[in-house]
C-alpha positions in Angstrom: 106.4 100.7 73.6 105.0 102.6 76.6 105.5 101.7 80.1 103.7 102.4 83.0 105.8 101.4 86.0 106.0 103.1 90.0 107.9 105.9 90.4 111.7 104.9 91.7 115.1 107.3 92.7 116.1 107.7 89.1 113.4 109.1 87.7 113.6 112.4 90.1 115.2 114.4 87.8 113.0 114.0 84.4 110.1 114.5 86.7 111.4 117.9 87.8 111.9 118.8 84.2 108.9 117.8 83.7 106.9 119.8 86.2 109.0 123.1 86.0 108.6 123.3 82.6 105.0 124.0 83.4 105.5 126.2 86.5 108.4 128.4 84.4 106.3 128.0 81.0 102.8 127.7 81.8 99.6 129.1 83.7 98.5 125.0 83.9 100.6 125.1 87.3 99.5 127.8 89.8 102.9 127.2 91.2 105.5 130.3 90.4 109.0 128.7 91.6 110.7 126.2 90.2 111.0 123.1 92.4 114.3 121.5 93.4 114.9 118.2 92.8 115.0 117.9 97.1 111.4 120.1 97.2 110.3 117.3 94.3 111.7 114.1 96.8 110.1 115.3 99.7 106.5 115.5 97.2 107.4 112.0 96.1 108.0 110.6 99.6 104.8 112.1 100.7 102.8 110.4 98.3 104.0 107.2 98.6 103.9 107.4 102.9 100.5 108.2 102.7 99.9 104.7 100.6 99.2 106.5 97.2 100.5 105.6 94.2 102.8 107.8 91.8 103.6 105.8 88.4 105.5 107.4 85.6 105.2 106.5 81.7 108.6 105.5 80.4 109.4 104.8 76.5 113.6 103.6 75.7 114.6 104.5 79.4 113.0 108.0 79.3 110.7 109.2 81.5 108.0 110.6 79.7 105.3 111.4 82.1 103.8 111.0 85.3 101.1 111.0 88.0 99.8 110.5 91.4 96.7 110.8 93.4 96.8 111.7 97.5 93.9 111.9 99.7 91.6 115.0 98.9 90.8 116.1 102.4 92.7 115.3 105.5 89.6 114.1 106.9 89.1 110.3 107.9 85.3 110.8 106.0 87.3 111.5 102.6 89.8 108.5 103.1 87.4 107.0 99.5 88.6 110.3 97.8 91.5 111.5 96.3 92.8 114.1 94.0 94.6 113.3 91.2 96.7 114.8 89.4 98.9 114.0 85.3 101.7 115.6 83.8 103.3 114.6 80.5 106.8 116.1 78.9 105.7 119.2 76.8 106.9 117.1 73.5 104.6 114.1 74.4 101.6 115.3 74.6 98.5 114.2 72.3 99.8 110.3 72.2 97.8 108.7 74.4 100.4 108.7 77.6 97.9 110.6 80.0 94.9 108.0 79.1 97.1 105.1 80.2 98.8 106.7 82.9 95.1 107.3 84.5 94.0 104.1 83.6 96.5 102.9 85.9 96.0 105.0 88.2 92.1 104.2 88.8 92.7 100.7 89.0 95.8 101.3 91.5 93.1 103.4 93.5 90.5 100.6 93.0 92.8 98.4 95.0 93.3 101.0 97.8 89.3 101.8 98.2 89.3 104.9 96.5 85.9 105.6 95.2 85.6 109.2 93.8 88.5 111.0 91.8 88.9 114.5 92.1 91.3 116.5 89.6 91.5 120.4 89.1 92.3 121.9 85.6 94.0 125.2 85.4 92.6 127.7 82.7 93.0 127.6 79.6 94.2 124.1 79.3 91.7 122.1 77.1 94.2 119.0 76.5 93.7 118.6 80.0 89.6 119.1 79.9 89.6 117.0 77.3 91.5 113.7 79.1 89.2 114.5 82.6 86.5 114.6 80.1 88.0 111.0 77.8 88.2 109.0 81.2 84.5 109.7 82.3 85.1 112.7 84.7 82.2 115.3 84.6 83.0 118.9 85.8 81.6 120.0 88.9 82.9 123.1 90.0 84.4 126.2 88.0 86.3 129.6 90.3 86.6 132.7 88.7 89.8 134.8 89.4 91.4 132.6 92.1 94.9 132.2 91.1 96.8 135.0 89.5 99.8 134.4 87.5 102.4 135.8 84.8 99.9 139.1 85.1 96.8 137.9 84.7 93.6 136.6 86.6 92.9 132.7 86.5 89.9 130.4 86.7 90.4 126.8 88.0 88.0 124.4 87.4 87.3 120.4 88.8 86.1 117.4 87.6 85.1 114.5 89.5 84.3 110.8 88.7 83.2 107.4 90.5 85.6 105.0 89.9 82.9 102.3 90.0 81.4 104.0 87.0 84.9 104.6 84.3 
């Protein structure tokens, strides 16, 4: 049985795995360094100062996923926005872990205000399209050629939802 639970100490070091599996691994992070577990705290810490939530998915003790959301724009107008953003362990994908991790996310956000959701997608990545797409977000926005990693050019695209509509 999945749970979906706030993020605590111990689960600082599966969520580095996590994440650097796609930064080492993957053009689905733009990032090219793998992250310490103190770069990773200090992420966390943000999050969670600013009054966001980050909630992890947890089957038996292990740490299977995770996600967040933080304000998209530093500006007081955005305060009912935020970008947000899933990862899931690279063997535990396609079971449903993303959908209920966003599920509750949104209603975590509810709570706080948040009206629109925000999340960019890394090309290629269609498992990620395809959850954006599941939980009602509609792309607004594609960039050609922005990031450029492991040799090669890369598009970035976002999608955007009203929570009082998913």
């Amino acid at each position: 049985m999945t749970r979906i639970r706030p993020v605590t100490d111990q689960d600082l070091d599966a969520i580095v795995a996590i994440y650097n599996y796609y930064i080492e691994e993957t053009v689905i992070s733009y990032e090219e360094k793998a992250l310490s577990r103190k770069e990773m705290a200090v992420r966390i810490k943000r999050v969670l100062d600013a009054g966001y939530p980050w909630l992890v998915a947890e089957e038996s003790d292990e740490v299977l996923g995770y996600c967040y959301a933080y304000q998209w724009s530093p500006r007081t107008a955005y305060r009912h926005t935020a970008e947000i953003t899933v990862y899931l362990h690279k063997d535990a994908t396609g079971r449903g872990l993303g959908t209920g991790l966003y599920h509750a996310l949104f209603d975590a956000l509810k709570q706080k205000q948040v009206r629109v959701v925000i999340g960019g997608i890394g090309f290629p990545n269609p498992a990620s399209v395809a959850l954006h797409q599941k939980m009602g977000l509609k792309k607004v926005a594609h960039f050609d050629n922005v990031g450029y990693k492991f040799g090669q050019w890369l598009d970035v695209g976002y999608w955007q939802g009203d929570l009082e509509n998913l």
